[in-house]
N, C-alpha and C positions, 0 to 999 in steps of 0.2 A: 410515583414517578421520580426519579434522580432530576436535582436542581444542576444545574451548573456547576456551581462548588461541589455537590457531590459528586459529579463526575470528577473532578478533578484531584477529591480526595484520592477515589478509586484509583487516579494512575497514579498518585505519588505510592498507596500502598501498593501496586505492578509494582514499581518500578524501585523499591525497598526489596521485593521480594527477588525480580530479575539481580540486583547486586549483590545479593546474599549466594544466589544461585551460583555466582562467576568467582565468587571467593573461597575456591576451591582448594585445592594444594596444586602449585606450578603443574607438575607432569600431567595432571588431570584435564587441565584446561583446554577447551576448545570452542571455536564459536558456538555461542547457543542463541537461541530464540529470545526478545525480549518483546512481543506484547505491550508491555507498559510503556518504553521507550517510544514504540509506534504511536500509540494513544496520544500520550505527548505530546509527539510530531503533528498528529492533525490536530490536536486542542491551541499549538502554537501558532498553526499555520492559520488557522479558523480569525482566530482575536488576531494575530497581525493583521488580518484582511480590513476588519474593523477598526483597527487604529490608523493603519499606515493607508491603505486601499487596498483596492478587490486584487487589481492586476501589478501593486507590486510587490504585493502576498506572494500570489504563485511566480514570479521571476526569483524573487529573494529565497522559495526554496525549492525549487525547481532543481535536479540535478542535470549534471550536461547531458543532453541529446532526448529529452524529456519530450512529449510529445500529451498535444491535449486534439480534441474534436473542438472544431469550429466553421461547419458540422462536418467537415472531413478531418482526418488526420494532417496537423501541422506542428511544425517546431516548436516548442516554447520561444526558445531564444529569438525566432527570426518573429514567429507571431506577437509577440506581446512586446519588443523591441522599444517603440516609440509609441505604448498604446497608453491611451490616460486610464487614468482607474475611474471608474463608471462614480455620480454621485453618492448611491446609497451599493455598498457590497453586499455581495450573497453572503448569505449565513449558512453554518452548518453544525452539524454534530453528527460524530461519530457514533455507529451501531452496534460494529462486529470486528475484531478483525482476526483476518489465518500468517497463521507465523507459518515458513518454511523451518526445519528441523534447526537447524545453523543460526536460524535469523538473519542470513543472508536479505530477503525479502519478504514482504507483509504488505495483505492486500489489505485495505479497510473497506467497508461499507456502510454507508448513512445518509440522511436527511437534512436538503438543505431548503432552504426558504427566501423566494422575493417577496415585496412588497406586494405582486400581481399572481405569484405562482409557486406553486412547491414541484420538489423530484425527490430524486435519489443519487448518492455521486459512487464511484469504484475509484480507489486509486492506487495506484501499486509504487510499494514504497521500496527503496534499495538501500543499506548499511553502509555509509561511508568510512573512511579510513579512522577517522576520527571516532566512529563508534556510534554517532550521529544517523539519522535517515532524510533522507531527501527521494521527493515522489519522482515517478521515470513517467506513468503515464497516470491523468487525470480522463476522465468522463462521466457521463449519465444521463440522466434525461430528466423529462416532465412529468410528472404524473394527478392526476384528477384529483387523488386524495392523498393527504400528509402517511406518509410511514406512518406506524405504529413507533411509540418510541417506549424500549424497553426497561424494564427493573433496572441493567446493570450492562454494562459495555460488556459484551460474550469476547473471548481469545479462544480460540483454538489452536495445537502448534502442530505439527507434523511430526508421524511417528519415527523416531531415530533407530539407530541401529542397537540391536543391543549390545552394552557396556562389554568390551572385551574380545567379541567376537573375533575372530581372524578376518580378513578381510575387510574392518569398519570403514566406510566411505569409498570402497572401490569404485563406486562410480560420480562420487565426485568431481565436478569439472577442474580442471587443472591448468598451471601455467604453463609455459614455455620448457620452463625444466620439469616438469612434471609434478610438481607439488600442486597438492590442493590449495586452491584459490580461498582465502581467508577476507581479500578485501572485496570491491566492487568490480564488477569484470564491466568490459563495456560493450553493450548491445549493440548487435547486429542491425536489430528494431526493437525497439520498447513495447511496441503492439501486441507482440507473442515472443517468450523465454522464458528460463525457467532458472530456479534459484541455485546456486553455488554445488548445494551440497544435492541436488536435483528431487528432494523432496516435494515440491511446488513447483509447479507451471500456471503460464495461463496462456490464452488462446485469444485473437481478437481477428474476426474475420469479416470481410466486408464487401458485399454483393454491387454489381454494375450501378444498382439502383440507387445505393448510397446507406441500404438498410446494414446492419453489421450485430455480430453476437460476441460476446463476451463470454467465455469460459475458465473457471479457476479451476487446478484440479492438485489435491494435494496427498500426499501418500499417508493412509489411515488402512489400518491389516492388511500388510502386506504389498497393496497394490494402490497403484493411482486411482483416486476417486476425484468424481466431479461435486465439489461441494458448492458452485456458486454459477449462477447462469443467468444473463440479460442480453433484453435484444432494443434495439433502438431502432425504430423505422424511419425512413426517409423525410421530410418535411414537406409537405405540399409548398411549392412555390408560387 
């Protein structure tokens, strides 16, 4: 089993390897997926929680219109506003995560831990200007028994187009003047969208009762595939 440190090895060497990848020759470049950058992102966001607290972890990187379950969908900004951060924070560590082709956005998934209870968390992370990630939506739930916790943090990226073809990124989401969208677009809903270069989607849908499903689906030969699905049931009150 990976210590701590050795997870953390593993994303400095990501994230050596993502910078290698982007030191391309000028005309070549274009957004690519970094995996290690993400990992990062939750390993930073994890220990701030533990140094600083639970809730001003997630405000500090929260990006705008961010949304978490508490147990319904709410704003980050307006929900956690004036909320104290709890005595002892959740703990977590990262499992998996799927890079969109661009690296536009990166779902992670993993296991976090109370004092009283373990689960599992999703949270889908979006590429700011700065090159940076910050998470748009946070959830998960409880569950009986700890994850299994693996060898080695799995990346998956989504398949690109191939190098040269006529047409690459035509269906690229685009700005105003029609250029492909390179920075962070800003969501409609954070619940359900899908990433820049439209490699990655996900789907978050949620029944009268309060129960809701979670679907990732990211493009692997040729076609949109579902590679990640949860479902959270309502809580007895």
């Amino acid at each position: 089993m990976l210590t701590r440190m050795n997870r953390i090895a593993l994303t400095v060497t990501l994230l050596a390897l993502s910078t290698a990848a982007v030191a391309a020759p000028r005309q070549t470049l274009r957004p690519t997926a970094n995996p290690g950058g993400v990992i990062a992102a939750e390993i930073g966001f994890a220990a701030l929680a533990q140094e600083k607290g639970q809730w001003t972890a997630f405000r500090t990187t929260a990006a705008k219109g961010a949304k978490m379950f508490a147990p319904g969908p709410v704003l980050v900004a307006e929900y956690l506003k004036n909320r104290k951060d709890p005595p002892v924070a959740v703990k977590w560590q990262p499992h998996k995560v799927w890079s969109s082709c661009d690296g536009s956005i990166a779902v992670t998934r993993g296991a976090w831990q109370r004092p009283d209870s373990v689960g599992y968390f999703i949270t889908v992370w979006q590429r700011q200007k700065d090159g940076g990630y910050r998470w748009v939506l946070d959830q998960g739930d409880a569950l009986t028994q700890p994850l299994a916790e693996p060898d080695a943090i799995d990346g998956v990226v989504a398949d690109c187009p191939a190098p040269g073809h006529r047409g690459d990124h035509k269906d690229d989401l685009r700005d105003a003047k029609g250029k492909p969208l390179t920075g962070p677009q800003a969501f409609a809903d954070p619940l359900s969208a899908t990433s820049n270069d439209r490699s990655l989607a996900w789907t978050t849908t949620i029944d009268t009762a309060g129960a809701r499903d979670f679907t990732l689906h990211l493009r692997k030969d040729g076609a949109m595939r579902d590679v990640l699905h949860a479902s959270v049931m309502p809580k007895a009150r």
